[in-house]
N, C-alpha and C positions, 0 to 999 in steps of 0.2 A: 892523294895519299902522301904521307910524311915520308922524309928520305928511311928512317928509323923504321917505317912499316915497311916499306919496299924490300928493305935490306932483309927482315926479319921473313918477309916471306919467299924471298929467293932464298934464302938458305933452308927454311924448311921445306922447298919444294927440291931442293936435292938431296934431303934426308928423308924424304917420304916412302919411297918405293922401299928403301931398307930398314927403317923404325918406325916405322907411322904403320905402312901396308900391312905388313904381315900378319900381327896379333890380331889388328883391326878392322879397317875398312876391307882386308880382304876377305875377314871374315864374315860379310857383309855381302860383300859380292855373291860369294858362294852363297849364299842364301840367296839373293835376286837369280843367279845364273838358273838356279832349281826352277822357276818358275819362266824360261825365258821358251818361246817356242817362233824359232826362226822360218822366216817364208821366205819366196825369192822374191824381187824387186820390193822389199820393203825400204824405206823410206822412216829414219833412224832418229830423234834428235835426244842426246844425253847432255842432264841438266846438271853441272859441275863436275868437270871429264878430270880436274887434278890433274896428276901427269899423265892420265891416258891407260892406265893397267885396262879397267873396263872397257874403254876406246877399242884397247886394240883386240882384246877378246871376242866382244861382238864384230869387230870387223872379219875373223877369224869364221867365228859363225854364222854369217850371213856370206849371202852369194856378190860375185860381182855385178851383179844387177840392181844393188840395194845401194843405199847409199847413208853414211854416217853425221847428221852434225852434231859436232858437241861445242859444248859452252863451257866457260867458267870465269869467274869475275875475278881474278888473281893471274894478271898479267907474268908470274913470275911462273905460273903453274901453268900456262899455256905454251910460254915457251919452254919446258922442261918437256911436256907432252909431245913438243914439236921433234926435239931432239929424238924420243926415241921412237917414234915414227919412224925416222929416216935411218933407222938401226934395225927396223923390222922387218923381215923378208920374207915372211909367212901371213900377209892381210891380204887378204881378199876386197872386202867390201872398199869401196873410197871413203875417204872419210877428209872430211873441212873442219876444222880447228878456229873457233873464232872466241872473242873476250867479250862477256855479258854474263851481267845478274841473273839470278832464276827467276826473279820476277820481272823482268824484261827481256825477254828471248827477240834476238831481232828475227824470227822467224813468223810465215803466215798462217793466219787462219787456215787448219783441215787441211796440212799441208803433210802430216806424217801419219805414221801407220802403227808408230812405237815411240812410247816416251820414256828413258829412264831417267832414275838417278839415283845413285849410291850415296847418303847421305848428305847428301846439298842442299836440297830443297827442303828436308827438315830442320836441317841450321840455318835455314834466309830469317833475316828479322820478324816475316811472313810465311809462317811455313803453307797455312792455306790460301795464302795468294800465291806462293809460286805454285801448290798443285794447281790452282785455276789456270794458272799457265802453260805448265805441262797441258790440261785439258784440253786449252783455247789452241794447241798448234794438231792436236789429233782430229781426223780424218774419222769421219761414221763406221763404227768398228772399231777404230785403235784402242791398244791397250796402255794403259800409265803402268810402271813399277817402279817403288821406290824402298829406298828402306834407310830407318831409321832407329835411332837409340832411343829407350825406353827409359820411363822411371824405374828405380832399381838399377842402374848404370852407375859404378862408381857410388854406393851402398856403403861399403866399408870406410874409403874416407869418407861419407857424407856425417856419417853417425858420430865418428871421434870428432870432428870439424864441430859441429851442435855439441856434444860434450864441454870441449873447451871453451865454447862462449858461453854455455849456460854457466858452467865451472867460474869463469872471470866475470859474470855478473852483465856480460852486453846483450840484454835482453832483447833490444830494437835489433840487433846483429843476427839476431837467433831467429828473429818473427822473420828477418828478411829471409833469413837461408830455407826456409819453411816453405816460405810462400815464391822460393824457389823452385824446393823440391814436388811442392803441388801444382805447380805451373810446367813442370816435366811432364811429353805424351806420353798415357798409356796406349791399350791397342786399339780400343773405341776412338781414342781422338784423333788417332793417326787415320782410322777409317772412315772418320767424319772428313775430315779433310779430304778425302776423295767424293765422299758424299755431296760435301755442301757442291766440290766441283762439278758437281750433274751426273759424274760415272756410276756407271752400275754394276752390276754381280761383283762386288767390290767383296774382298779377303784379306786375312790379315795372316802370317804364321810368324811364330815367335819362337824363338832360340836361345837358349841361354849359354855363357862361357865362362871362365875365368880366364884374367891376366895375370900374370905372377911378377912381383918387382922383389929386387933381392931388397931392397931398403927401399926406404922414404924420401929418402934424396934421390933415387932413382925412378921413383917415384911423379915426385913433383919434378922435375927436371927433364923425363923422358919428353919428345919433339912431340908427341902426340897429348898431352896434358899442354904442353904450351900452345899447340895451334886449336885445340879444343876448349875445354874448360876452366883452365886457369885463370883467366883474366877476367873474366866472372865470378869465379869467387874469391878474388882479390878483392872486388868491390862491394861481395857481402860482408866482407870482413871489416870493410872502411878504409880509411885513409890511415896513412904515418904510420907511428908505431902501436894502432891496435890493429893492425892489418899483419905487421908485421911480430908482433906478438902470438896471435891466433896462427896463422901458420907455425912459430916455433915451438908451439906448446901442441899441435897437431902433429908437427914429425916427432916429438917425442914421442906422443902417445903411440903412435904407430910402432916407432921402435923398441916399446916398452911392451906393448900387447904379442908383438910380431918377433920378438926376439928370438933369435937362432932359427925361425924360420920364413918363407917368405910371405910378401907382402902380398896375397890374392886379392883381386878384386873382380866383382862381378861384372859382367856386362850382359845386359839386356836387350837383344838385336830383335829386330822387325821385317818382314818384308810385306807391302803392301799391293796388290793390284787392283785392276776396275779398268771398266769400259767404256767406250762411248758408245751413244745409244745409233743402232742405223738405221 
């Protein structure tokens, strides 16, 4: 990793818990938590822990008999989760902290009881290789849950964003952001991916919210657009100045349509589950 990446992700992992969390991934959470049914001595592994808010939850919900690993491939965001670990005085369960991809869990075969993860596994390069992962460390019986952002997520910019390129004539710009937006899960494809993972009596519930941005600069600049989506649709937009064109002609629109009041955008949350067969 580049010193420029490292940098960019220690700092977002200490803006997480206070602009990233809240609107978002926690809303996320509470949607997995709803479907969570804790046993005693389970045997836990959470697949991109972030700083740990889910960490420390389930460890809250599980007995001392159970036990937690969680993962996450962003060394800056394992040690931010360490930190408030040692701040917490209300966890029950143990829980190990270690740094790994979702799709390479250094964890064994049938070795856990409960797999989750809060949006990780849906953003791996692989989203259904890491649920084969998540699969591959469950135990006959265990359950997967994960959840994930859907098509119709960020709807509002997506629509002005196609506007402006259609508007400025980059048509190859516009087939890309398309065959973007078509290449985003619905609720079938997030199911499938548990599917093709062998799990069974597999479920899907969906949730809808709104974000509310006072502007468009607040907008594209909030920490959860940068460590999300942004740098992908930099590169639908292309390089130099028709990247950075298509952006400028996009926060106008925004502030032209959205004027004196704010910027909504939708978000489309998922939560998924499935079994292993015993």
């Amino acid at each position: 990793m580049s010193a420029a990446s490292a940098d960019k992700q220690a700092r977002l992992a200490k803006l997480y818990d206070d602009e990233i969390a809240p609107a978002y991934a926690a809303r996320f959470t509470t949607l997995l938590l709803r479907h969570l049914r804790p046993t005693s001595g389970a045997r836990v592994v959470e697949v991109g822990c972030a700083t740990g808010q889910l960490t420390r939850e389930l460890s809250r919900r599980f007995d001392d008999k159970s036990h937690i690993n969680a993962f996450d491939d962003a060394e800056a965001f394992v040690g931010e989760a360490r930190l408030k670990m040692e701040g917490a005085d209300d966890l029950r369960a143990p829980i190990t902290l270690r740094l790994a991809a979702p799709g390479a869990l250094p964890a064994d075969d049938a070795s856990a009881t409960l797999a989750v993860s809060n949006l990780a596994a849906a953003a791996a390069p692989n989203p259904g290789g890491a649920v084969e992962e998540m699969a591959r460390v469950l135990a006959p019986g265990g359950t997967a849950l994960l959840t994930a952002p859907l098509r119709g997520t960020w709807v509002e910019f997506l629509d002005l964003f196609r506007d402006v390129l259609r508007e400025s004539g980059k048509g190859d710009r516009l087939a890309a952001v398309d065959r973007y937006i078509a290449d985003l899960p619905d609720a079938d494809r997030v199911s499938g991916w548990l599917q093709q993972a062998g799990l069974v009596d597999v479920g899907v519930e969906v949730e809808r919210w709104e974000m509310l941005f006072k502007t468009s600069r607040e907008f594209l600049f909030a920490p959860l657009i940068e460590l999300g989506p942004l740098s992908q649709w930099k590169r639908l937009a292309g390089g130099g100045d028709d990247m950075q064109d298509a952006f400028f002609f996009t926060k106008e629109a925004i502030d032209t349509y959205f004027k004196g009041r704010p910027f909504a955008v939708t978000v489309v949350g998922a939560v998924a589950w499935g079994q292993t067969r015993r």
